[in-house]
N, C-alpha and C positions, 0 to 999 in steps of 0.2 A: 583549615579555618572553619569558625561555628561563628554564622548567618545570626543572628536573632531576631527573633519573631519579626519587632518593628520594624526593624533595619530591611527584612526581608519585603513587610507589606510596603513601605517605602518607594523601592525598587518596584516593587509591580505597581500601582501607583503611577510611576514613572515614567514605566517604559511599560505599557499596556498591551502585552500578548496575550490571545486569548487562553483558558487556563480550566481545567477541570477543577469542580469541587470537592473542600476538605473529604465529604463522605465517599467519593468515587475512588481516591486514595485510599481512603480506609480498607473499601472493599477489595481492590488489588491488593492491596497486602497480605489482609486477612489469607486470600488466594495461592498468594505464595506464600505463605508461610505455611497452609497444607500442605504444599506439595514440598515443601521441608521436610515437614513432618512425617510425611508418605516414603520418602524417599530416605530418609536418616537423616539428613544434611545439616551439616550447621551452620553453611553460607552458599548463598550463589557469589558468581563473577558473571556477569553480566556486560558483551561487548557493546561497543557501537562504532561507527566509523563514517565516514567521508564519500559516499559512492552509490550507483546504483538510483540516482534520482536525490539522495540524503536518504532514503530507502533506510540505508544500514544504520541510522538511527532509531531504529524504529522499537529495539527491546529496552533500551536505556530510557528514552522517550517515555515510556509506557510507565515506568518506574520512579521516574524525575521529572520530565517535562524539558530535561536539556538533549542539549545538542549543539555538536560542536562549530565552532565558524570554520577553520581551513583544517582541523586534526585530524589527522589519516584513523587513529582511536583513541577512547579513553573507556574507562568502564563503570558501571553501577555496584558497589557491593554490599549486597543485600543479608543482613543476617541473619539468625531464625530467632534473636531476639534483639530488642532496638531499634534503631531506624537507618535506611539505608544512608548511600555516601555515594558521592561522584567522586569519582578518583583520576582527574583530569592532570595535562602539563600546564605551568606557569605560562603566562603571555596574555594575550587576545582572550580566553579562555575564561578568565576572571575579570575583563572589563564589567562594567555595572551591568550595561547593556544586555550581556548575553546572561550573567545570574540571576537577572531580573526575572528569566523564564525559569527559573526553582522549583520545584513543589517540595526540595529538600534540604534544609538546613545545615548539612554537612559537607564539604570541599575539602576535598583533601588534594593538595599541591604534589604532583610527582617531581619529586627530587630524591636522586635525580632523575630518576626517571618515571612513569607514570605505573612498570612493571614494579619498579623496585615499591615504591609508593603502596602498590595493591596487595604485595606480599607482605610489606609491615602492617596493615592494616588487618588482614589475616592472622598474622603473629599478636596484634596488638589484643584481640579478644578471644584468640584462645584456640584458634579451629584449626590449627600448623599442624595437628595429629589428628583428625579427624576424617570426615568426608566434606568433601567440598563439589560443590555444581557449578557445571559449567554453561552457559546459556548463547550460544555461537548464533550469528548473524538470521540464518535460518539453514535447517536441518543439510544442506547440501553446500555453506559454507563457511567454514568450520574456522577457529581464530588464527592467526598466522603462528608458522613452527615455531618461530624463534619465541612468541609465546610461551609455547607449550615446553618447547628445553628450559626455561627461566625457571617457567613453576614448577617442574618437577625437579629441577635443579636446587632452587631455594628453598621447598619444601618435601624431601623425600619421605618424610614422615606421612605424609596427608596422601589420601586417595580422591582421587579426581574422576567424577562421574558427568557424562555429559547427559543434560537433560534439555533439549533444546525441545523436543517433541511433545515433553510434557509443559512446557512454559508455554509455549505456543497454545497449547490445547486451554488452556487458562482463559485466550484472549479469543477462543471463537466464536462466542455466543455475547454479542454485544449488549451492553447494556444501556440504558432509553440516555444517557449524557452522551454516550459514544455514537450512537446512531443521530445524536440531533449534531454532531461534529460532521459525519459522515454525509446529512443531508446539508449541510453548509458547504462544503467542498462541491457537492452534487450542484447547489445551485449556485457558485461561483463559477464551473466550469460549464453551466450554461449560457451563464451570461455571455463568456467567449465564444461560445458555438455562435450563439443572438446576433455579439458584433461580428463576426468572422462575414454570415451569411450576407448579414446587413452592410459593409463597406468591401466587400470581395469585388474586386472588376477583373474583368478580363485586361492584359497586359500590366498589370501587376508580377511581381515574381514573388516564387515560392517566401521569402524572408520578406518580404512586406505582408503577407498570408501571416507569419508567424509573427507578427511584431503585432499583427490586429491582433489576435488573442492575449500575446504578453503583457498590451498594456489592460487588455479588458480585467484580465483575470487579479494582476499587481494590484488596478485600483479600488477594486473592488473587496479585498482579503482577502485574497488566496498565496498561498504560498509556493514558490515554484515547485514542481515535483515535474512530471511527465507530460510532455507536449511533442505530438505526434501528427506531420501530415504530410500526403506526397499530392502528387499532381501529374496526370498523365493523361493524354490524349484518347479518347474513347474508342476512336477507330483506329488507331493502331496502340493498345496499351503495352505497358512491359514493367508494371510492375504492380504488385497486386497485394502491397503491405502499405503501413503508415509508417515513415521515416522521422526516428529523432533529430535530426540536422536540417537545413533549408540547403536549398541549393538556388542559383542564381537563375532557374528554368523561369522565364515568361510563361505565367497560364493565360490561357486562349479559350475561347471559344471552341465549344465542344469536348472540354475538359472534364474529368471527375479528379474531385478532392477528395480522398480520404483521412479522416480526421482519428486521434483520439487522445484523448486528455486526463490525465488524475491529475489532476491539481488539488496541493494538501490544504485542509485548514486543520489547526493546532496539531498537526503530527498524523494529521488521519484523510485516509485518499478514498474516494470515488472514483469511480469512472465513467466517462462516456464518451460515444464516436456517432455523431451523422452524415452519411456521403453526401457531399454537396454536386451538383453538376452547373456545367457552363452550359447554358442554353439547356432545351432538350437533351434528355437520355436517349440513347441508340436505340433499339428494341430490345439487346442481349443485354443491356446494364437494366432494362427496365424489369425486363423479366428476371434478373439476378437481384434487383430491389423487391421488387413484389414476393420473391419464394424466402428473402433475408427476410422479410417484416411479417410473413406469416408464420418463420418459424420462431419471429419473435414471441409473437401472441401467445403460439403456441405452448412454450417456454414457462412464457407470464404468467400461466392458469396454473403452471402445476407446483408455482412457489408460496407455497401454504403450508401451515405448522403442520406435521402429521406426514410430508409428501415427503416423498426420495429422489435421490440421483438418477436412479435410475427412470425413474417418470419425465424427469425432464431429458434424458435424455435419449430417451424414446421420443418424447413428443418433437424433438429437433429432427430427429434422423426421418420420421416418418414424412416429415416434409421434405429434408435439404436430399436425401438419398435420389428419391426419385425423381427430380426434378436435374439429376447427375451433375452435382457438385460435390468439390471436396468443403469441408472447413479444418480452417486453421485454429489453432490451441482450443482451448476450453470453451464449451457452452456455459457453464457457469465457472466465477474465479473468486475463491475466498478472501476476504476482506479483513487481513488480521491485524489492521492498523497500520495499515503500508508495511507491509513487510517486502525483501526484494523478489520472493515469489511467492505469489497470489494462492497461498494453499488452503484447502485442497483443494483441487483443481476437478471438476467432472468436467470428459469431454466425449469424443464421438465414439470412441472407442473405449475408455476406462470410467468407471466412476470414481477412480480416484487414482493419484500416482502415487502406488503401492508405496513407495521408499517413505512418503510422506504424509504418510495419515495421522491426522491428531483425531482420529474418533476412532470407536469401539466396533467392531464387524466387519464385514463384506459390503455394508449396503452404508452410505450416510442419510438420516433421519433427521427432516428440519424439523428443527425447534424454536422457540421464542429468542430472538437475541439472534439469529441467522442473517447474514448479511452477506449476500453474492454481487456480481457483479453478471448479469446477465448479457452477453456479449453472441452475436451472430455474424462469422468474417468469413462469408462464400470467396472461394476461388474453384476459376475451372480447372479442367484435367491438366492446361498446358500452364497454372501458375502463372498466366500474364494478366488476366481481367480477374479482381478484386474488389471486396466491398463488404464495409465493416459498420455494422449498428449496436450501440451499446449503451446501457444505461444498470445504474445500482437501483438495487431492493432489496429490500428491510422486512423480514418475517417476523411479528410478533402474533399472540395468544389473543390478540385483538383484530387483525387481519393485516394482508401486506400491503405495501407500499412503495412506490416507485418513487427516489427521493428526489430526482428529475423532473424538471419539469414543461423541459422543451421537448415537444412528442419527437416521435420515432417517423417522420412526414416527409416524404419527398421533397427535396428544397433543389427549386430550380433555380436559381442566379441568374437573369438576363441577360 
């Protein structure tokens, strides 16, 4: 089915999701169609699917602005001339409601099925003997097999090239519409942090903890993605992560909350996490706050156009090392528009996880359009006492910026 123009602005109009402009479209495409170019290709497939936060929306997204309501997948396909297409199943999928989020005029209905659908659609312009690209969820998970028997089934003529590495590398260096999406998210899921600190009591349980932020965040526009917290007793802890699920625990007095949040707006996540405590900190949670927030700082100074991986993380370890903690995942976490792993990843040991680099070298070189997630989660030698500080920042040719704006501050809760 072909959308037109009106019919399309109509719909948005209507059902008012936020939406990037004609020009930022333009310039993705232009993007991919280099990397057509570069590569031979004469179409990507392009997945998305159902999972991981809606995570695995995140390349179709990027291309469209859809995504699905309950579709386990459907897919984008992008040709190296024209305009892409959503290649979705009949149902839910085509109410007004969810087309209304479009940036693309073309719907093509799977029947019967959404594979069969994406293979005539490849036949219908020409590319069934060609090369074709393939664009998987992100580099370490790849489209389901029975996929992959379809297309090579239905098309044995056509060569299939997986360029998920180089799609990705497209979307690393944000541009000033994606970074002000990015700082929307930043300061939606502050607001939650706001309300969390500000109606948290002690004898509350963990799911009324999580129902403050839910409603904070919902009313506010953010989109659900990732909401993360546990709760454990200071003087005898035993667990030293943030948990997606609540559990029925009563927090109490002398508790530590560990928090942390990407909540999306229009398809694009931030993040951030601040420990909250029940009363006073113990002396070991204070001193594990104070060496977390200094090697935040730390961190903070060496995220400038021109700085590497490696500077920042040096400047983490020269704090967390000696002060004998471990940390958990990455000092900084790439921000490719919610993808379901944060790449590239620098952390205490790699400046990058080798399998997954979208840049050039040994070494990553910030540049304008850079956008980490800055993130410090000390745990000690035994893994029971934990504590996670994290906020996003945005490197541009003008200087950085933290798009957060509830500091990095000790929050006692009486």
């Amino acid at each position: 089915m072909f959308i037109e123009r009106d019919e399309l602005d109509r719909l948005h109009a209507k059902y008012p999701y936020p939406r990037f402009s004609d020009a930022e479209y333009e310039r993705r495409y232009a993007n991919v169609r280099g990397l057509l170019r570069d590569k031979d290709l004469g179409c990507l497939l392009v997945i998305g699917g159902s999972a991981a936060y809606g995570r695995l929306w995140s390349n179709v997204r990027y291309l469209t602005n859809m995504m699905g309501k309950a579709e386990m997948t459907y897919y984008c396909f992008f040709p190296k001339e024209g305009n892409p297409a959503v290649i979705t199943r009949p149902g839910h999928s085509l109410a007004p409601g969810m087309i209304a989020r479009s940036a693309v005029q073309e719907l093509v209905v799977g029947r019967p099925s959404v594979l069969d659908a994406l293979v005539g659609k490849v036949r219908e312009m020409g590319y069934d003997k060609g090369r074709i690209g393939i664009v998987e969820y992100d580099p370490l998970t790849s489209i389901p097999k029975n996929h992959w028997d379809f297309f090579v089934s239905e098309l044995p003529d056509a060569e299939f090239v997986f360029v998920t590495r180089e799609f990705l590398a497209l979307k690393l260096f944000k541009s000033d519409e994606e970074i002000e999406a990015l700082r929307k998210s930043a300061l939606v899921q502050d607001i939650g942090l706001r309300a969390l600190a500000d109606q948290l009591k002690p004898g509350m349980t963990e799911s009324e903890a999580f129902a403050i932020v839910y409603d904070a965040v919902v009313r506010n526009g953010g989109e659900m993605g990732m909401i993360q917290l546990s709760s454990t007793p200071m003087s005898d802890p035993d667990v030293g992560d943030q948990r997606p699920r609540p559990s029925e625990r009563v927090i109490a007095h002398g508790d530590i909350i560990n928090n942390e949040l990407g909540v999306l707006y229009n398809g694009y996540e931030a993040q951030t996490g601040k420990p909250m405590f029940i009363g006073p900190p113990t002396d070991e949670f204070r001193r594990m706050f104070d060496v977390a927030l200094e090697a935040y700082h730390r961190v903070a100074e060496t995220l400038v156009v021109g700085g590497t991986g490696s500077d920042s993380v040096n400047a983490a370890n020269s704090v967390i090392k000696p002060a004998g903690y471990d940390a958990w995942g990455g000092y900084l976490q790439g921000m490719l528009g919610s993808q379901p792993r944060h790449e590239p990843q620098i952390g205490p040991e790699l400046t990058s996880l080798a399998e997954n680099k979208l840049y050039d070298g040994d070494e990553m070189v910030f540049k304008n359009g850079t956008v980490f997630v800055l993130q410090i989660h000390l745990v000690d030698k035994e893994r029971t006492k934990g504590l996670f500080i994290g906020d996003t920042y945005a490197m541009r040719d003008s200087g950085t910026e933290c798009l957060n704006d509830f500091p990095p501050e000790l929050i006692q809760i009486p």
